[in-house]
MOPAC internal coordinates of N, CA, C and O (Angstrom, degrees):
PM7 1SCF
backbone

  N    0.0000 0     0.00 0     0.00 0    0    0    0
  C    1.4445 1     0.00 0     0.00 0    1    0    0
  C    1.5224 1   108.22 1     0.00 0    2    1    0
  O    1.2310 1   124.07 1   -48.54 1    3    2    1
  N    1.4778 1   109.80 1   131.46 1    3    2    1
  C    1.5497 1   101.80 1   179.89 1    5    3    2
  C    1.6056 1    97.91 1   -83.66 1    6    5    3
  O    1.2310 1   126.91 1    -7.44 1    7    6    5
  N    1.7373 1   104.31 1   172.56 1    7    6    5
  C    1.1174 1   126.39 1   143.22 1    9    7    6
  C    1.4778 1   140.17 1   -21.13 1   10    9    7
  O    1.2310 1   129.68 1   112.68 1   11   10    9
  N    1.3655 1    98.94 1   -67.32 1   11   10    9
  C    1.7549 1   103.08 1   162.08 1   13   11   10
  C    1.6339 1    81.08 1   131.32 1   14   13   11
  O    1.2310 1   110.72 1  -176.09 1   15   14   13
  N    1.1998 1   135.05 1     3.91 1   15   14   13
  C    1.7133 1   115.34 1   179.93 1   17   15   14
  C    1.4209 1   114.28 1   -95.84 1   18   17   15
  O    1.2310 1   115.54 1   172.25 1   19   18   17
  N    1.2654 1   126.08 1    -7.75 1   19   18   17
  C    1.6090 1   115.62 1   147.15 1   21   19   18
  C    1.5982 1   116.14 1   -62.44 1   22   21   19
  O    1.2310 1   108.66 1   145.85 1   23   22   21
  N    1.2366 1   138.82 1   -34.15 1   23   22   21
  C    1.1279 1   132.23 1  -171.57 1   25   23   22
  C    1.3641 1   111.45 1   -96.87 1   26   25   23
  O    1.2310 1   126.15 1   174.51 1   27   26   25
  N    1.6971 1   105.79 1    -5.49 1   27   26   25
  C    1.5964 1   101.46 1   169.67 1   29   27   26
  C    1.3779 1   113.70 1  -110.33 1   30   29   27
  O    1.2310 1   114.85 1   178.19 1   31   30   29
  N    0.9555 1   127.37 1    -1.81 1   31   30   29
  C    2.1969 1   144.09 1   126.94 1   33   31   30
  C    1.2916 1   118.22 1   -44.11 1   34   33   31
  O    1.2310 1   120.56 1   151.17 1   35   34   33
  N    1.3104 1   116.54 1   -28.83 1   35   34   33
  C    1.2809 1   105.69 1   171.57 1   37   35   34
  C    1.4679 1   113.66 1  -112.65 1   38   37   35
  O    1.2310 1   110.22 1  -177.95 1   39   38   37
  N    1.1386 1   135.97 1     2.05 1   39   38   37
  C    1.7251 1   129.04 1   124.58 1   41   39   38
  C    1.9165 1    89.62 1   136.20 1   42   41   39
  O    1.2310 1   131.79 1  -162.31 1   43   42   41
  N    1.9960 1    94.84 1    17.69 1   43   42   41
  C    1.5862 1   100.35 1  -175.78 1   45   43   42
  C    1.7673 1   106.62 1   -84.10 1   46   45   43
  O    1.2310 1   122.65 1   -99.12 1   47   46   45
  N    1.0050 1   112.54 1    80.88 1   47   46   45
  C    1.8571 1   104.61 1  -164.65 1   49   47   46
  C    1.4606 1    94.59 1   -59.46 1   50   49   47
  O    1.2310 1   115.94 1   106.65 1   51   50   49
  N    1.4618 1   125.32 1   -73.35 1   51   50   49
  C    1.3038 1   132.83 1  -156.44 1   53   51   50
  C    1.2815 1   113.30 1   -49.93 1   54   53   51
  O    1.2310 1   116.51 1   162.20 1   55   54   53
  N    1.2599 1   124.24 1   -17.80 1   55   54   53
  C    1.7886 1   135.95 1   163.64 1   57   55   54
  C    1.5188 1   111.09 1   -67.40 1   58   57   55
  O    1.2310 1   125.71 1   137.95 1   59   58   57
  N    1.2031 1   106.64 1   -42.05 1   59   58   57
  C    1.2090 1   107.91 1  -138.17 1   61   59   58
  C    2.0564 1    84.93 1   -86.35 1   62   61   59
  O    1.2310 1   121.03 1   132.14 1   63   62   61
  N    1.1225 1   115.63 1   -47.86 1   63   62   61
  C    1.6724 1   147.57 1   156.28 1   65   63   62
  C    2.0870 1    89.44 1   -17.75 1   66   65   63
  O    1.2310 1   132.26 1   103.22 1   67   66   65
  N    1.4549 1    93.92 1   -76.78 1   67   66   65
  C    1.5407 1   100.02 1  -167.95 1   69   67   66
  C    1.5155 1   119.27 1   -50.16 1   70   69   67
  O    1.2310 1   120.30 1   133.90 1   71   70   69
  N    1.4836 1   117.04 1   -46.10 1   71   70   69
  C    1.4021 1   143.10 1   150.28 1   73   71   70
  C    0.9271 1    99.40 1    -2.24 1   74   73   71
  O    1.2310 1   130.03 1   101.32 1   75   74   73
  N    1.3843 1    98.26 1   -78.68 1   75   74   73
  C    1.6687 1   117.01 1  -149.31 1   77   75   74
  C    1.8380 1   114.80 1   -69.99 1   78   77   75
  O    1.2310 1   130.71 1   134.89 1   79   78   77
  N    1.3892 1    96.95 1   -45.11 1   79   78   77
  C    1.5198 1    97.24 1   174.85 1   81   79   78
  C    1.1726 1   110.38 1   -76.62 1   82   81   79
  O    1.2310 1   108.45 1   171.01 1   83   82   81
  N    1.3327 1   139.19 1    -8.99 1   83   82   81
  C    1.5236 1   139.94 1   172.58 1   85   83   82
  C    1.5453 1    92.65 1   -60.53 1   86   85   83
  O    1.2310 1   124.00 1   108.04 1   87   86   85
  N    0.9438 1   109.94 1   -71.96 1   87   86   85
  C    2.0872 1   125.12 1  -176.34 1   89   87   86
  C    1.8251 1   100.95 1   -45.08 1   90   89   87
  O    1.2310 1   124.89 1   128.18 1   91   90   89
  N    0.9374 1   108.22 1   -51.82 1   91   90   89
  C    1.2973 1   109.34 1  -174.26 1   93   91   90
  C    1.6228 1   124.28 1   -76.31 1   94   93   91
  O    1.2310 1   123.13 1   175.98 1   95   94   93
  N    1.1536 1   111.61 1    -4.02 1   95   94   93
  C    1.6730 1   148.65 1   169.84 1   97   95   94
  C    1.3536 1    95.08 1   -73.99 1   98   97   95
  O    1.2310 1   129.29 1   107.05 1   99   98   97
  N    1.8787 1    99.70 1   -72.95 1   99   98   97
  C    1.6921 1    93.56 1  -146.90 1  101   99   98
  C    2.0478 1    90.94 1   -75.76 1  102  101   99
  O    1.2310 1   117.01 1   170.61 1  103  102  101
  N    1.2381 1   123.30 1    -9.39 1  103  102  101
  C    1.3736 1   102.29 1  -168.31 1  105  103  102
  C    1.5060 1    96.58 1   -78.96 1  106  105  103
  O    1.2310 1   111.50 1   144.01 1  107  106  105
  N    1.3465 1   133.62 1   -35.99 1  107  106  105
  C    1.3099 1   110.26 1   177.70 1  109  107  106
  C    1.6461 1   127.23 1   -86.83 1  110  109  107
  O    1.2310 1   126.26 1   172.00 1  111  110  109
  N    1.4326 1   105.57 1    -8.00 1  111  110  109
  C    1.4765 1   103.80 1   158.30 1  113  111  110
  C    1.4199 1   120.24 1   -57.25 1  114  113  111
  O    1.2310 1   117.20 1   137.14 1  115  114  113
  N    1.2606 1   122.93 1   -42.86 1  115  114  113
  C    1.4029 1   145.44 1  -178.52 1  117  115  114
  C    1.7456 1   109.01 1   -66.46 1  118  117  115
  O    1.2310 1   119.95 1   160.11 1  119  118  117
  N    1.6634 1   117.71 1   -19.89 1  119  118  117
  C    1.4572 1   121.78 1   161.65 1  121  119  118
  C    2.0402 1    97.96 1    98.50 1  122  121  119
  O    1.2310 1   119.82 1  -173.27 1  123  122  121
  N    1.2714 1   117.95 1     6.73 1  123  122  121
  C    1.2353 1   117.95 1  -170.41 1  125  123  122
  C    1.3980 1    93.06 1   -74.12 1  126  125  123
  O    1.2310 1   122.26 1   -24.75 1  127  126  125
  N    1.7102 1   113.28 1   155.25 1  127  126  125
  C    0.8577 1   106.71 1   163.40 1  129  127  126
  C    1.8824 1   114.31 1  -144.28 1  130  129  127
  O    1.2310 1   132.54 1  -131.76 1  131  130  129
  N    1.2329 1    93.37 1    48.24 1  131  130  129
  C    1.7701 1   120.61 1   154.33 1  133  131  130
  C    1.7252 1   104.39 1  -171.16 1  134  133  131
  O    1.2310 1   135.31 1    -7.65 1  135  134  133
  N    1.6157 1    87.98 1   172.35 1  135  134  133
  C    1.4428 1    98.17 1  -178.09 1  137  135  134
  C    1.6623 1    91.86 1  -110.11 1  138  137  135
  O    1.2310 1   125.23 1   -12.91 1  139  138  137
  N    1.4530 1   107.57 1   167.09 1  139  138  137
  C    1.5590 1   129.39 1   167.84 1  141  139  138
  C    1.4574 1   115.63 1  -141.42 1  142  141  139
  O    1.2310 1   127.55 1   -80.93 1  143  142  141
  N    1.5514 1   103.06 1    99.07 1  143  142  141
  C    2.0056 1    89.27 1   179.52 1  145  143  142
  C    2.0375 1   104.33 1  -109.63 1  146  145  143
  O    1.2310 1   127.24 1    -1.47 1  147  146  145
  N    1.0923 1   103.67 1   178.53 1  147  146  145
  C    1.6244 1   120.90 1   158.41 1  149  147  146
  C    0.8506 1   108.96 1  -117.31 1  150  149  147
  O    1.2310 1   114.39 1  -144.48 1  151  150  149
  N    1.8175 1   128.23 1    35.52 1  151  150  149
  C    1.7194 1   106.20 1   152.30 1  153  151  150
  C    1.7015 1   106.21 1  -129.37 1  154  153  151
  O    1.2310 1   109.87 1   -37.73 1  155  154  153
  N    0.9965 1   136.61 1   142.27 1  155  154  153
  C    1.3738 1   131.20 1   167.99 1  157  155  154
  C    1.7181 1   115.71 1   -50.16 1  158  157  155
  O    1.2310 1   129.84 1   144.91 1  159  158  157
  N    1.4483 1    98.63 1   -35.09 1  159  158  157
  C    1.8123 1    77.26 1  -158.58 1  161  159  158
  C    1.6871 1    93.14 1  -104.83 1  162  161  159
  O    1.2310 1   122.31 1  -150.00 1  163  162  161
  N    1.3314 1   113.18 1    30.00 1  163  162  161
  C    1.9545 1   120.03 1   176.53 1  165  163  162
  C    1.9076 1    70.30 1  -100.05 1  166  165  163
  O    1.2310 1   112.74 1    99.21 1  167  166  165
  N    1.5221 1   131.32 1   -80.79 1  167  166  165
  C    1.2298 1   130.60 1  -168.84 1  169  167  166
  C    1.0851 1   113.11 1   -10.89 1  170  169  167
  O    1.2310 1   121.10 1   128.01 1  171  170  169
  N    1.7063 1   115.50 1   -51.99 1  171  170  169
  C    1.4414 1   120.93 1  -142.29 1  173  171  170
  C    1.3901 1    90.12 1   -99.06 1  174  173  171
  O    1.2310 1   106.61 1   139.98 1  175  174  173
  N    1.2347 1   142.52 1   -40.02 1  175  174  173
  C    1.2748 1   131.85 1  -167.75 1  177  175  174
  C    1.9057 1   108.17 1   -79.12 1  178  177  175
  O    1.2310 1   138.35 1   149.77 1  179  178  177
  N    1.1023 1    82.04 1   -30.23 1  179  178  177
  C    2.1899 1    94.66 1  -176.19 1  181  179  178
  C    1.3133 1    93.88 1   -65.00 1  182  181  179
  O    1.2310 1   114.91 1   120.45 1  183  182  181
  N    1.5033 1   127.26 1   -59.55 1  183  182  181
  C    1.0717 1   127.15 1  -161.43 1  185  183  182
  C    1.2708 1   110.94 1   -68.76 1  186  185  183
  O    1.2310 1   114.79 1   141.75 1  187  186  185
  N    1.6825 1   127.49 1   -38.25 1  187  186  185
  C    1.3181 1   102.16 1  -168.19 1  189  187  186
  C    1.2648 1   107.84 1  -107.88 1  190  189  187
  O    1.2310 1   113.47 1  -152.48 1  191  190  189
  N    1.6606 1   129.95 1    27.52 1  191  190  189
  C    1.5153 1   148.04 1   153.67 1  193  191  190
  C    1.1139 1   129.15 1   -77.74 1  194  193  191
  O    1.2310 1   127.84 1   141.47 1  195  194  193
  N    1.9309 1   102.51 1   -38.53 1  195  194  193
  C    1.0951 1   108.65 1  -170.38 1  197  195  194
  C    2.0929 1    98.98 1  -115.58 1  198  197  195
  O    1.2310 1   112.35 1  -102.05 1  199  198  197
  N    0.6088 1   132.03 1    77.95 1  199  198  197
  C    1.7175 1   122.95 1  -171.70 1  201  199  198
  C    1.3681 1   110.78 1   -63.19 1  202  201  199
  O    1.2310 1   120.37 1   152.15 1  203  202  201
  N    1.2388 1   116.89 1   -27.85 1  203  202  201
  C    1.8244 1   121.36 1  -161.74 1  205  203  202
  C    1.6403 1   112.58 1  -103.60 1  206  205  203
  O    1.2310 1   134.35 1  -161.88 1  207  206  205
  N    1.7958 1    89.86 1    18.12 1  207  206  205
  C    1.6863 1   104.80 1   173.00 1  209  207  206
  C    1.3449 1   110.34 1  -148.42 1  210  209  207
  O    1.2310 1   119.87 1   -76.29 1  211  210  209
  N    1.5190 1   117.85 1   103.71 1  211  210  209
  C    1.2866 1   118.90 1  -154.48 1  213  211  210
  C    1.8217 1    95.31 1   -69.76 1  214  213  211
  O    1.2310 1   124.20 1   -26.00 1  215  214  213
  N    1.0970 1   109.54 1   154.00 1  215  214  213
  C    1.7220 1   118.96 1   174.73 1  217  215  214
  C    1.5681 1    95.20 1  -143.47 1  218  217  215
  O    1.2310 1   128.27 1   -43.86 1  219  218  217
  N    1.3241 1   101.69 1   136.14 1  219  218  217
  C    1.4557 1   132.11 1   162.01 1  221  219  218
  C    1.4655 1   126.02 1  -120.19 1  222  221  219
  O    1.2310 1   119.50 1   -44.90 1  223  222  221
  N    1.3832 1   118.56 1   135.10 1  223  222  221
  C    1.3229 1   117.43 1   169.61 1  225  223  222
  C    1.5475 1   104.73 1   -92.63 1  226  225  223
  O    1.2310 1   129.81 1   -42.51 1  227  226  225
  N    1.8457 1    98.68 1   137.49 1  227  226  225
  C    0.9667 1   115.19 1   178.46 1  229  227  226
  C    1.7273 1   129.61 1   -10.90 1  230  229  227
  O    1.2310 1   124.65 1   120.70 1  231  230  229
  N    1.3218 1   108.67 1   -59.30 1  231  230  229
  C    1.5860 1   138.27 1  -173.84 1  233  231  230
  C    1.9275 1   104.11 1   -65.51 1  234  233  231
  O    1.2310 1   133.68 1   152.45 1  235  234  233
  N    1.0400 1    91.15 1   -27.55 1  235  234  233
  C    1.3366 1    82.24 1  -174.26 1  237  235  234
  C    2.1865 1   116.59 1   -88.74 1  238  237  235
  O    1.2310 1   134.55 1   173.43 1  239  238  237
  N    1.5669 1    89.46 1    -6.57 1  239  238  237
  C    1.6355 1    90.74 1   178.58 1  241  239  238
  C    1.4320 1    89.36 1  -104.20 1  242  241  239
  O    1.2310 1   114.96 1   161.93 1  243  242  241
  N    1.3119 1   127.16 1   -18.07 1  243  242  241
  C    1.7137 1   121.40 1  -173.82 1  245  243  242
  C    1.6151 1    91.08 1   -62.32 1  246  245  243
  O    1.2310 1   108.40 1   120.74 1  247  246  245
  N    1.0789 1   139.28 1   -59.26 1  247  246  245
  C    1.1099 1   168.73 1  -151.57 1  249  247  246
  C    1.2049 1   133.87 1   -67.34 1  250  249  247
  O    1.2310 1   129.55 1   132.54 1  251  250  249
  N    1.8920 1    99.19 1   -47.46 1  251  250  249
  C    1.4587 1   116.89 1  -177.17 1  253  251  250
  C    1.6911 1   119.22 1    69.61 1  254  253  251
  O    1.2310 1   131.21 1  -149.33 1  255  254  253
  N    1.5699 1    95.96 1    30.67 1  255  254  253
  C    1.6294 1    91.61 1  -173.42 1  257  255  254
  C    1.9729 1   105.16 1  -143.38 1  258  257  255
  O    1.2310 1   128.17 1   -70.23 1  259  258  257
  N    1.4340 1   101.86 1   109.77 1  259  258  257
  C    1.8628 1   113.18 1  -168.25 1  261  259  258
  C    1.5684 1    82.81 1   -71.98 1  262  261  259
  O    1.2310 1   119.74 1   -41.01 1  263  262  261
  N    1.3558 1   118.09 1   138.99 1  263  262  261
  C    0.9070 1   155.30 1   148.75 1  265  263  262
  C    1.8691 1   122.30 1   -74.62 1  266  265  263
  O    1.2310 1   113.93 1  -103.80 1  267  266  265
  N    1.3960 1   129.09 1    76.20 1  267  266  265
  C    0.9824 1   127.58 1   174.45 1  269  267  266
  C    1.8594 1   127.01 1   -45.07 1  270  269  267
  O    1.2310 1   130.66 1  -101.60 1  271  270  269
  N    1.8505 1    97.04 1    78.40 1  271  270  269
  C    1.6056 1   104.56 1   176.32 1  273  271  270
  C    1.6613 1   111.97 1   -29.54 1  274  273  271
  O    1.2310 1   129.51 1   108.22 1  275  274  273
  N    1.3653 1    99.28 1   -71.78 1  275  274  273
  C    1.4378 1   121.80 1  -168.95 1  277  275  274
  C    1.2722 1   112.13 1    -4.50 1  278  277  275
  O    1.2310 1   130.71 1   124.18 1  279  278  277
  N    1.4684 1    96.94 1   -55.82 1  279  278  277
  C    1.7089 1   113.71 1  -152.00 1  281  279  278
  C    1.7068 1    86.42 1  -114.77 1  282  281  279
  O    1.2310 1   109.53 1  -106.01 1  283  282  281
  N    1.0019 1   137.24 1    73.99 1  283  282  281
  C    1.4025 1   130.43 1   167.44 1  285  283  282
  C    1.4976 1    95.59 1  -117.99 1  286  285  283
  O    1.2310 1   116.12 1   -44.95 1  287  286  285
  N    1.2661 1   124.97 1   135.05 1  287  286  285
  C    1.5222 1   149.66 1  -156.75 1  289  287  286
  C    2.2079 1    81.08 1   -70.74 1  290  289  287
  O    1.2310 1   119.48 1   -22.03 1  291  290  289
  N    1.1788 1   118.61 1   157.97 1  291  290  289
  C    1.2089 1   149.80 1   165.85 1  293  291  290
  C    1.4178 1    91.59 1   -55.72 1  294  293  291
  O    1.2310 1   109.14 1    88.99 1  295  294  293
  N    0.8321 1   137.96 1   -91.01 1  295  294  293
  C    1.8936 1   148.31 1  -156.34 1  297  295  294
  C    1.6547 1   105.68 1   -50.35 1  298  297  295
  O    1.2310 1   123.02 1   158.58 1  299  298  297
  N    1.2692 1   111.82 1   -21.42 1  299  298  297
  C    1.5419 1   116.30 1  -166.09 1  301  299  298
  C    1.7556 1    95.98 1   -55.28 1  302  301  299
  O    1.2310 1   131.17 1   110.36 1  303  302  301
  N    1.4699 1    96.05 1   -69.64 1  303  302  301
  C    1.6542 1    90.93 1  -176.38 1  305  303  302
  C    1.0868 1   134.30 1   -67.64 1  306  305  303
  O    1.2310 1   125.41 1    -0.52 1  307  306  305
  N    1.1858 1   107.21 1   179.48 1  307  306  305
  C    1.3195 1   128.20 1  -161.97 1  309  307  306
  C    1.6073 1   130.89 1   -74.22 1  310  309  307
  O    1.2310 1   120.25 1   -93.20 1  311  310  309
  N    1.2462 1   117.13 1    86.80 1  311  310  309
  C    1.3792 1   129.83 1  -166.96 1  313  311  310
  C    1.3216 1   137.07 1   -89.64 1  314  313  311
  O    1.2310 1    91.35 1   -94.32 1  315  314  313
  N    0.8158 1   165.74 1    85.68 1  315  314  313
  C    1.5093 1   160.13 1   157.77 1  317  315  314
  C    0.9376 1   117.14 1   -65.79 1  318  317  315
  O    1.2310 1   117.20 1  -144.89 1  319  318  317
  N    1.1243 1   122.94 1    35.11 1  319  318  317
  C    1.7500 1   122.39 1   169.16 1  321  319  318
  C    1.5425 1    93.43 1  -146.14 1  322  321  319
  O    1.2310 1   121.67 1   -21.24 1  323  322  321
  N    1.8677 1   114.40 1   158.76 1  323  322  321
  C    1.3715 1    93.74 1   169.80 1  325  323  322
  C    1.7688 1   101.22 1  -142.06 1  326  325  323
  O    1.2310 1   119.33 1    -7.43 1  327  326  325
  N    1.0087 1   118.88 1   172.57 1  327  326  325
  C    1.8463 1   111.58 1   171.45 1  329  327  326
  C    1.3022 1   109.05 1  -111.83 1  330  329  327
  O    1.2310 1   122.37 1   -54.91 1  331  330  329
  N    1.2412 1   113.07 1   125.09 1  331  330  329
  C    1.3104 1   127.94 1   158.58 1  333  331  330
  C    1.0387 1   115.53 1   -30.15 1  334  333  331
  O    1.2310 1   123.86 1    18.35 1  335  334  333
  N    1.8517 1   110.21 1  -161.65 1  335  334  333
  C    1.6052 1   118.51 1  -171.57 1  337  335  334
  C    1.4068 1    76.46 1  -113.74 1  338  337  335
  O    1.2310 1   115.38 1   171.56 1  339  338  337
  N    1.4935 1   126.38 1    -8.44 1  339  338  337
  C    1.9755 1   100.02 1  -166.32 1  341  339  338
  C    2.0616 1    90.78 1  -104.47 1  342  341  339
  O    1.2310 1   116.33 1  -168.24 1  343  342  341
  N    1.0808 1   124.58 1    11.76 1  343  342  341
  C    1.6046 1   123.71 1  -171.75 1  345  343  342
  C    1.4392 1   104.63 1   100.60 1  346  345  343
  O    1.2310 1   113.25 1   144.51 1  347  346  345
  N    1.3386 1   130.36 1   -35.49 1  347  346  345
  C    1.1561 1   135.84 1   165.29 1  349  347  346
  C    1.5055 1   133.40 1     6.06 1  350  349  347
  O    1.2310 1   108.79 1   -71.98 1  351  350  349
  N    1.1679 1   138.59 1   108.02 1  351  350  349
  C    1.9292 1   111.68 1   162.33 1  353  351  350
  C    1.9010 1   101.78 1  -114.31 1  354  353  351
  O    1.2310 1   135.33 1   -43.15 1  355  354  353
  N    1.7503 1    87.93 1   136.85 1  355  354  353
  C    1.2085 1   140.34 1  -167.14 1  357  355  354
  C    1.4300 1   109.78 1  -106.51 1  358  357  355
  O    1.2310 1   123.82 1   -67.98 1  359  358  357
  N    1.3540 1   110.27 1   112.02 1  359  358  357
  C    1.6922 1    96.61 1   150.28 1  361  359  358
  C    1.3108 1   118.03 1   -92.64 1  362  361  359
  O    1.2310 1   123.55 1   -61.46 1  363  362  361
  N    1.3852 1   110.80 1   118.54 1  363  362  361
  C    1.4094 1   113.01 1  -178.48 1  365  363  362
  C    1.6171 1   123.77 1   -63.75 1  366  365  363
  O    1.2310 1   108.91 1   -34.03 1  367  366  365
  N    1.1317 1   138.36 1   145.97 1  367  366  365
  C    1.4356 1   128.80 1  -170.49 1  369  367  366
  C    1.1840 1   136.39 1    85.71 1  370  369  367
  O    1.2310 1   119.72 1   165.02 1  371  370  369
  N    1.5060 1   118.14 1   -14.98 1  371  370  369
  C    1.2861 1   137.88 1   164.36 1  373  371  370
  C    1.3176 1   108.68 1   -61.71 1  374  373  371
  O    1.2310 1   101.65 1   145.47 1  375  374  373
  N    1.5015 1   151.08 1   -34.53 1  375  374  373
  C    0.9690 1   161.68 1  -140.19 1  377  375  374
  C    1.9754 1    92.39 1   -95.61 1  378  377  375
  O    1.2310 1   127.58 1   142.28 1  379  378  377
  N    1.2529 1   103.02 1   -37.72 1  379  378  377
  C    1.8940 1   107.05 1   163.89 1  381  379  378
  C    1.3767 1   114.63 1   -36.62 1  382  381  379
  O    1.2310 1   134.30 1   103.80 1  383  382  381
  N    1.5778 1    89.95 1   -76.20 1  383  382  381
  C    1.0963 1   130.51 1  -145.99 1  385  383  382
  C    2.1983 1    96.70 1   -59.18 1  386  385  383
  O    1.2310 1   138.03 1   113.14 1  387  386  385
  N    1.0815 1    82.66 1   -66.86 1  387  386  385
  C    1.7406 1    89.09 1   174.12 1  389  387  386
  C    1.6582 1   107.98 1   -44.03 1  390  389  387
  O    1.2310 1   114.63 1   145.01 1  391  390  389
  N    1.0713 1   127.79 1   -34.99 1  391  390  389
  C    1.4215 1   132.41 1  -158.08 1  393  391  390
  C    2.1308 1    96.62 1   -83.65 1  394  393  391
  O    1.2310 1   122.07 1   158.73 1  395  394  393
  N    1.2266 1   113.64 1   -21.27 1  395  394  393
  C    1.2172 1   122.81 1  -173.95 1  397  395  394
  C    1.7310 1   118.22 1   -67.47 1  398  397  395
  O    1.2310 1   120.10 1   180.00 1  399  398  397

């Protein structure tokens, strides 16, 4: 089960919402009491969905260094969609692909 940040890249909030509390369900059914991922933007979405279940990315316990989710700039994560200069979303690269 992912995270929920592909479906919140693609502008699916309420997926991405369900995702997340699914994960955040089974981690405390399971008696955990933090998360550990290897992706930044599973961190960033777990963490600032779920607050009352600490989550860490990997790198940051290798490390010894918390990474303040909260405040992580908009652009940090992980996107597949992008906005234009007119507000727009674009999939970039398609414009190839059609030409083929």
């Amino acid at each position: 089960m992912g995270c929920g940040s592909r479906p919140r890249a693609a502008g699916r909030f309420d997926a991405a919402i369900r995702s997340c509390a699914l994960n955040h369900a089974e981690a405390r059914d399971a008696g955990a009491n933090a998360l550990v991922t290897a992706c930044m933007s599973c961190t960033f979405l777990l963490s600032t969905l779920t607050p009352d279940l600490p989550v860490f990315h990997y790198l940051e316990l290798l490390y010894d260094y918390r990474i303040p989710w909260e405040y992580s700039d908009q652009y940090m994560k992980l996107r597949f969609l992008f906005d234009s200069a007119l507000g727009a979303r674009e999939f970039y690269g398609l414009e190839e692909q059609a030409d083929e």
